[in-house]
N, C-alpha and C positions, 0 to 999 in steps of 0.2 A: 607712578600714576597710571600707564597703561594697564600695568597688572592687574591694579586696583578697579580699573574699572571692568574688565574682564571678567573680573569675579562677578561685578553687581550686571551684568549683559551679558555675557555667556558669548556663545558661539559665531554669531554676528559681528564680535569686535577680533575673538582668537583667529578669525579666518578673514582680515577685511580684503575688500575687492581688490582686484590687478589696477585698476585706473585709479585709487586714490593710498593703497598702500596703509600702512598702518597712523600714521597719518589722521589718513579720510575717519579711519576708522575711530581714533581717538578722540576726533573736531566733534562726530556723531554722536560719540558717547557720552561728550561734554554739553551738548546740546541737548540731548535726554534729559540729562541731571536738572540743567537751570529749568528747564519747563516743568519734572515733577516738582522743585520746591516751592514754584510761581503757583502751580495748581494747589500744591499745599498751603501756602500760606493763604489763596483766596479762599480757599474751605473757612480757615479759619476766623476769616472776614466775615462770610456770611452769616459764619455760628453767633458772633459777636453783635452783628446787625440786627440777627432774629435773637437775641439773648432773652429769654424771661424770666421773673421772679428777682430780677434787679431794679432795685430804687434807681440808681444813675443811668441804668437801659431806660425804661422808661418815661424820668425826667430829660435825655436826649430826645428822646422822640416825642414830647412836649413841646422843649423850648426849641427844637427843628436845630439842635448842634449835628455835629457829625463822631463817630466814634474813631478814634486815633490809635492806630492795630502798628503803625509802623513804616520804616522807610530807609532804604540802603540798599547795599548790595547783600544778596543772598547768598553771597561764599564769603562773606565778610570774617574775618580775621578776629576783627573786633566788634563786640556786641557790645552798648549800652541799654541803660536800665533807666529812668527814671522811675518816680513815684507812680501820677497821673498826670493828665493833661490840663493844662490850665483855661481861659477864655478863647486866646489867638489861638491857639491848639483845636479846638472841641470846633470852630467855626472853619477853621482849612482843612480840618481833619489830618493834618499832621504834628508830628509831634519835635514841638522844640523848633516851634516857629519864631516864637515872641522873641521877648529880651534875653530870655536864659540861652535863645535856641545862637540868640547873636554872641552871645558869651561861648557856648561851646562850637561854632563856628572859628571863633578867632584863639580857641585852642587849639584845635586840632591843625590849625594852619601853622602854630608856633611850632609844630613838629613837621608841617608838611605830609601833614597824610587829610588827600579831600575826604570830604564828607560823604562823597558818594560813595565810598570802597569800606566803608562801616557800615552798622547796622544801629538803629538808634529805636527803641521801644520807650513802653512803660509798664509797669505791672498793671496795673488798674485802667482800661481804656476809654473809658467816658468820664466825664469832668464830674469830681465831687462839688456837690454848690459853694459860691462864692471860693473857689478855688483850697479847700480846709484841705488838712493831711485824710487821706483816705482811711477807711476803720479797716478795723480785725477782718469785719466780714465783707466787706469789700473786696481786699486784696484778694482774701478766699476764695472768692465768685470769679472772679477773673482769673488766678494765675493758671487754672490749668490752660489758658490760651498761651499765657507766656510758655509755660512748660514745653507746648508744643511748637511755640516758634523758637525758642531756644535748640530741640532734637533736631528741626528741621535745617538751621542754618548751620549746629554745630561750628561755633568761634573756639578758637584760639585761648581768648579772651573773654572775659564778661565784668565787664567795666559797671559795676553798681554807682547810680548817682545819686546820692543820700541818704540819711540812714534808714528809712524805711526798705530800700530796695535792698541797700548792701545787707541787713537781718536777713531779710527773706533769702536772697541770694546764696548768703552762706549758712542757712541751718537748711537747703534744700540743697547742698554740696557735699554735707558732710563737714562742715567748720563751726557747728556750734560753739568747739572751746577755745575759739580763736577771738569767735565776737567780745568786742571793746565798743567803746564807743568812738564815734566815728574819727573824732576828733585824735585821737590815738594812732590809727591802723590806716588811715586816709595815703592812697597812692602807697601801700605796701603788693607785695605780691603774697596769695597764696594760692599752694598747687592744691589740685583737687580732682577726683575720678567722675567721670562722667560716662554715657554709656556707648559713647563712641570714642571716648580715651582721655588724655589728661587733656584738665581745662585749668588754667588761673585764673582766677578772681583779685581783682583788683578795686578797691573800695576807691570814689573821687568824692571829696563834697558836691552837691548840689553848685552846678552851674550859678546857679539864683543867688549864693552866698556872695557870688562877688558884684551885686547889684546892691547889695545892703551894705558890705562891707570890702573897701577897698583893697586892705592889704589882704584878704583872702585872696585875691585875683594873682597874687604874686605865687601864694604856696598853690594854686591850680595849676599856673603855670611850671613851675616846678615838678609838681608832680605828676603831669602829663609827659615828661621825658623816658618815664618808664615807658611808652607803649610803641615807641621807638622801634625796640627790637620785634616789638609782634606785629605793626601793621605792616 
């Protein structure tokens, strides 16, 4: 890790001070790091606030919702995806408040890894009306923001939650001929290149399934044991 960071600071860390040692010099280097991706990701917030030429920008800043960009830790391991944000989402402006947010809540506890040390998005950030699946050009309008919070936090992991995200997900990975449908390929792992090195992608259904249907809540749970060894 020091090396690594050495390379991205230079001289500053290769020579750090007598009174804190290398050390001092490493806590520095890591405290660089969290504040440019904080500063990155509000970029991204702003772009997203002032968005134009978006039906759903626009109908937020009608009906006074808020837009839902994300929330976690920014060295998170694990990334999730959602589609878009739903009602209780679009009004806290966070994402995976509601009932799905309390379903993947009490997943991630069956493994023991909090909430707060992931990363939890959506592709699409402002609410399509009456909560519908997002369109073709939708996702379009939006994901070059995912794109950019995905480079910036670089996971481990990218945990797609339904099959809108998990498509996008892996024909933007390079696994177009892996895609099935969901129901198939759900909590499998596949490895994939990204441009800060290898990423898995991991397909989960939709939180929400097990709001409509019981024994789905069993194969989430189950298939949340894979992230085990990544968080």
């Amino acid at each position: 890790m020091y090396s690594t960071l050495t390379a991205w600071y230079g001289p500053a860390l290769r020579h750090p001070s007598t009174d804190g040692g290398e050390l001092r010099g490493f806590l520095f280097g890591r405290m660089i790091l969290m504040v440019s991706k904080t500063d990155q990701l509000r970029r991204i917030r702003d772009a997203v606030i002032n968005l134009q030429g978006s039906a759903l920008a626009d109908a937020r800043r009608q009906g006074g919702w808020l837009p839902v960009l994300g929330e976690g830790s920014h060295d998170a391991a694990v990334m999730f995806i959602g589609e878009a944000p739903g009602e209780n989402e679009a009004k806290q402006g966070r994402p995976f408040c509601g009932a799905s947010g309390r379903v993947l809540d009490e997943l991630l506890s069956s493994i023991a890894v909090p909430r707060e040390t992931v990363y939890v998005t959506n592709i699409v950030k402002d609410r399509p009306p009456k909560n519908r699946d997002p369109l073709p050009e939708e996702i379009a309008a939006y994901a070059p923001f995912l794109r950019k919070q995905i480079a910036i936090i670089q996971p481990k992991v990218i945990a797609p939650l339904g099959r809108f995200s998990m498509e996008w997900v892996m024909r933007n990975y390079g696994l177009e001929e892996k895609i099935q449908g969901i129901s198939k390929i759900h909590g499998q792992a596949f490895v994939a290149k990204a441009d800060w090195g290898e990423v898995t992608v991991i397909p989960f259904f939709h939180p929400a399934v097990a709001l409509y249907t019981a024994s789905q809540k069993a194969t989430l749970l189950e298939d949340f044991k894979i992230l085990k060894q990544y968080a």
